[in-house]
N, C-alpha and C positions, 0 to 999 in steps of 0.2 A: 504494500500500500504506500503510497508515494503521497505526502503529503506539503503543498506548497505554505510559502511563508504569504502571511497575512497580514495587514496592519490591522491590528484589535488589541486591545488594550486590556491587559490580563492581569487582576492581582492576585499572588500568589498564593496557594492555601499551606502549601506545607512543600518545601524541600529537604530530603534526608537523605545527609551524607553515608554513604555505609564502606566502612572501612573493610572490604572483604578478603579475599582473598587473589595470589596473584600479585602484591602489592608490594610486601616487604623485598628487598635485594636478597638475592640467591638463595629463596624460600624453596626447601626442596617438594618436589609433588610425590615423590618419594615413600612420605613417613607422616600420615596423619594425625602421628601421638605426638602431644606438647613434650615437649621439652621439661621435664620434672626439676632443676636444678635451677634454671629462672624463677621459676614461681615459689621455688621454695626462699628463695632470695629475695623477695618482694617483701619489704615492709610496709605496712599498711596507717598511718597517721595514729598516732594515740590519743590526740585530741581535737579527735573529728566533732562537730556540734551532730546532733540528732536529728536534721531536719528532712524532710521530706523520703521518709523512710515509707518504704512498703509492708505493713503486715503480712505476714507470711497466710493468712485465709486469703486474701486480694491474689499474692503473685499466685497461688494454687490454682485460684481462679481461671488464671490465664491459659493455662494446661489441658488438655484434653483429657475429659475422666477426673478434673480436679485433682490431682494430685503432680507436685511435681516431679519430672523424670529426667534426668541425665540426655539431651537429644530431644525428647519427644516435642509432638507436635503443639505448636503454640496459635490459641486465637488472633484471628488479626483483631486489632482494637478499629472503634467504631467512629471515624472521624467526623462523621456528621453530629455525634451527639455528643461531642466531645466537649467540656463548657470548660473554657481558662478562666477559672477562679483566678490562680495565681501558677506561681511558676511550677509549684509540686505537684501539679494538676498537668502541666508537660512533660515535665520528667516523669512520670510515671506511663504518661500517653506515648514517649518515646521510647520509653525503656520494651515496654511491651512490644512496640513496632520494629523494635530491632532484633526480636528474640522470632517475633512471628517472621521477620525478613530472611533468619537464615534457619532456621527451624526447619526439619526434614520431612518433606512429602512420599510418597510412593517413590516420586526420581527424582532424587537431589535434593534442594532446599525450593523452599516458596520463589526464592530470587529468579531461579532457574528455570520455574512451573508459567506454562502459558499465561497466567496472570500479567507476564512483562513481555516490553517486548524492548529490542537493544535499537538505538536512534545511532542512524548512519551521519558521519560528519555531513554539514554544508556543502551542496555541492550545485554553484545554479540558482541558489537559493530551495532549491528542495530538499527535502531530508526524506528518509526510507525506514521506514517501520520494521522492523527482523521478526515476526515470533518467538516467540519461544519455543519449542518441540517437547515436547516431555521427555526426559531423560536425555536429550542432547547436553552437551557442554557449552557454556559461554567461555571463548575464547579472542583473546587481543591479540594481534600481531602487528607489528613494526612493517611498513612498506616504504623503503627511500626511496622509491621509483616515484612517488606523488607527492605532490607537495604537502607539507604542515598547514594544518587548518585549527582554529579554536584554539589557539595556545594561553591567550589570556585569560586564566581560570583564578590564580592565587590573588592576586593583587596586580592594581597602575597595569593589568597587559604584559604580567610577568608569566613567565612560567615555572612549577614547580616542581621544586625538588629535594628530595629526602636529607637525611644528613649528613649521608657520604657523597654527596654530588649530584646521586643519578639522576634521572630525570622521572618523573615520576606520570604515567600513561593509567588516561580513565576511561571508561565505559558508561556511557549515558542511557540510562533506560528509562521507560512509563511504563504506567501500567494502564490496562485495560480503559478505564474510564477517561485516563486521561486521552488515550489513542481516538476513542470514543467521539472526546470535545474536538478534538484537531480536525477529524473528519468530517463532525458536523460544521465546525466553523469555514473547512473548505469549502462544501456546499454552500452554507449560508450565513456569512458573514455576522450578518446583524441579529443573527439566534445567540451569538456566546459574545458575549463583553468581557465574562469574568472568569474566573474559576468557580464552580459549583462550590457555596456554601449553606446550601439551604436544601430542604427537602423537595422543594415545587424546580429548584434547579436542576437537582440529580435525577429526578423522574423525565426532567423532559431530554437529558440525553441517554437515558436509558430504553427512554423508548423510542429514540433514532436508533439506538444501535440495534434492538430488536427487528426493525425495519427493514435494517443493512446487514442482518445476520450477521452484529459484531458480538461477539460472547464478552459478557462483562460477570463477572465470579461475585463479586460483591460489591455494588454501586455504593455502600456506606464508607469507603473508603476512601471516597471521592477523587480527586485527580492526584498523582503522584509523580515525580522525580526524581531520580535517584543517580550517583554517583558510584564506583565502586573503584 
């Protein structure tokens, strides 16, 4: 699906960074088990204040079957009824969203699950939608045959990089609903101004995408973006 760029004026509901995998310099794919001698090395602050702590019934909650399990599968949290009291009320919104983010499906994690789909560089001004595939891999590669595009991500149009140097290469994905808005907004311009924050918004691209037989998993999540 090939989506053209639009001028419409889009405020944003939610960006999240997700530091996954692939990322760190000379991370072997090797060996899935952590390293036991970092962590046992990790001291953790003695005088941390208390604040915006999770009861352990709430994170259960989050779990499938309620209880927690090493791996298992996590609910996605519910962005539409999402209310910011204060900030502990996002920290908890995102904690959850990062656990449902790489939390394990049938193949792989949610990340990897048709829920997303990975956004090809600018090219033309059009961008290209990838699917997801169930159980396929997301994978980056380096091509010096094309030129560098989007470099200014960190900061002033800088590009970044870790702390030995290298240069540090991302993958930009949506999910479902947002893919959803992009296409109805190609249609029709003056149907999307914003990002969906309201229930009478999510409904009406939900039921473009039923129209267009776009599969959306759960429209309460509203539009997404994501980094890895």
């Amino acid at each position: 699906m090939k989506i053209k760029s639009i001028p419409i004026f889009l405020f944003t509901l939610c960006l999240v960074t997700v530091v996954f995998y692939n990322c760190g310099p000379g991370k072997s794919t090797q060996n899935n088990t952590a390293d036991p001698i970092p962590l046992q090395q990790t001291q953790l602050p003695q005088d941390v204040i208390n604040t915006c702590s999770v009861d352990s019934v709430t994170f259960a909650s989050w779990f499938s079957g309620g209880k927690v399990t090493e791996n298992g599968h996590v609910f996605a949290p519910s962005s539409l009824s999402f209310n910011p009291q204060n900030n502990c009320s996002f920290y908890a919104w995102s904690e959850q969203m990062f656990l449902w983010l790489t939390s394990d499906t049938l193949n792989g994690t949610t990340l990897e699950s048709p829920v997303f789909y990975t956004v090809t560089p600018s090219s033309n001004g059009e961008r290209q939608l990838i699917p997801h595939g169930q159980g396929s891999k997301i994978k980056a590669f380096v091509n010096i045959a094309k030129i560098e595009t989007e470099e200014g991500q960190a900061n002033a149009d800088n590009v970044l990089l870790d702390r030995n140097g290298n240069l540090v290469y991302y993958i930009t994905m949506v999910n479902d609903v947002y893919a959803a808005m992009l296409y109805m907004a190609a249609q029709s311009p003056q149907s999307v101004t914003r990002f969906p924050t309201t229930q009478q918004q999510i409904n009406s691209i939900d039921s473009f995408a039923k129209l267009n037989s776009i599969s959306i998993s759960n429209p309460n999540l509203l539009a997404m973006e994501l980094k890895t």
